[in-house]
C-alpha positions in Angstrom: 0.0 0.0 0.0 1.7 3.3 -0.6 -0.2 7.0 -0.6 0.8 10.5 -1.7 2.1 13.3 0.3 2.9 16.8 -0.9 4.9 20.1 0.3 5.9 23.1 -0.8 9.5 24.8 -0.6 9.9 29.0 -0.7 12.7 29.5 -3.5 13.6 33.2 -4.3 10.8 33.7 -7.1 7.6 31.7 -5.1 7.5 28.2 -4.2 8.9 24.9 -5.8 6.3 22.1 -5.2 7.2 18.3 -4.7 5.3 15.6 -4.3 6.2 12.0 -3.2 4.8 8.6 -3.4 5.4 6.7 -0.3 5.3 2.8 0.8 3.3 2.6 4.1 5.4 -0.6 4.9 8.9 0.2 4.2 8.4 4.0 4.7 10.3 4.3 2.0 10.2 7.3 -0.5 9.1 5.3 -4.1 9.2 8.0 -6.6 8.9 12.3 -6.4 8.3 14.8 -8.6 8.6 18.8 -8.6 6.9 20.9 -10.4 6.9 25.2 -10.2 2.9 25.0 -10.2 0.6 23.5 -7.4 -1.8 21.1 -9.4 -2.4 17.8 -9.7 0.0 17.5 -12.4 3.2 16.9 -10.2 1.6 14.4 -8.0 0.3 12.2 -11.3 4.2 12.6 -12.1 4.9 11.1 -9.2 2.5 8.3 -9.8 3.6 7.5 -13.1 7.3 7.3 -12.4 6.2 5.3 -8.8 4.6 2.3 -11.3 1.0 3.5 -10.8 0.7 4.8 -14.4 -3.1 3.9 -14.6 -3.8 5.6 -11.2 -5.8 8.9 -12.0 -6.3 11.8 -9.9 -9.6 12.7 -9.1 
């Protein structure tokens, strides 16, 4: 079982988002993505690169 989890990082011009896919077992850190904008965009990256390429965001 793994879920998503998100944060946001203040850069000089705004914010740089990331997003990270998570195993609830191992606690381990399966894929991330960053993105400059806050939509779901970054965290389907994260799901795609994490194996969960048919997963959609709803």
């Amino acid at each position: 079982m793994s879920v998503t989890d998100f944060t946001f990082v203040r850069i000089r011009g705004g914010f740089a988002y990331v997003s990270f896919l998570i195993d609830l077992f191992s606690r381990r850190t399966l894929s991330w993505a960053s993105l400059a904008s806050h939509d779901t965009e970054f965290i389907e990256r994260a799901l795609d690169t994490g194996g969960c390429g048919d997963f959609q965001v709803k």
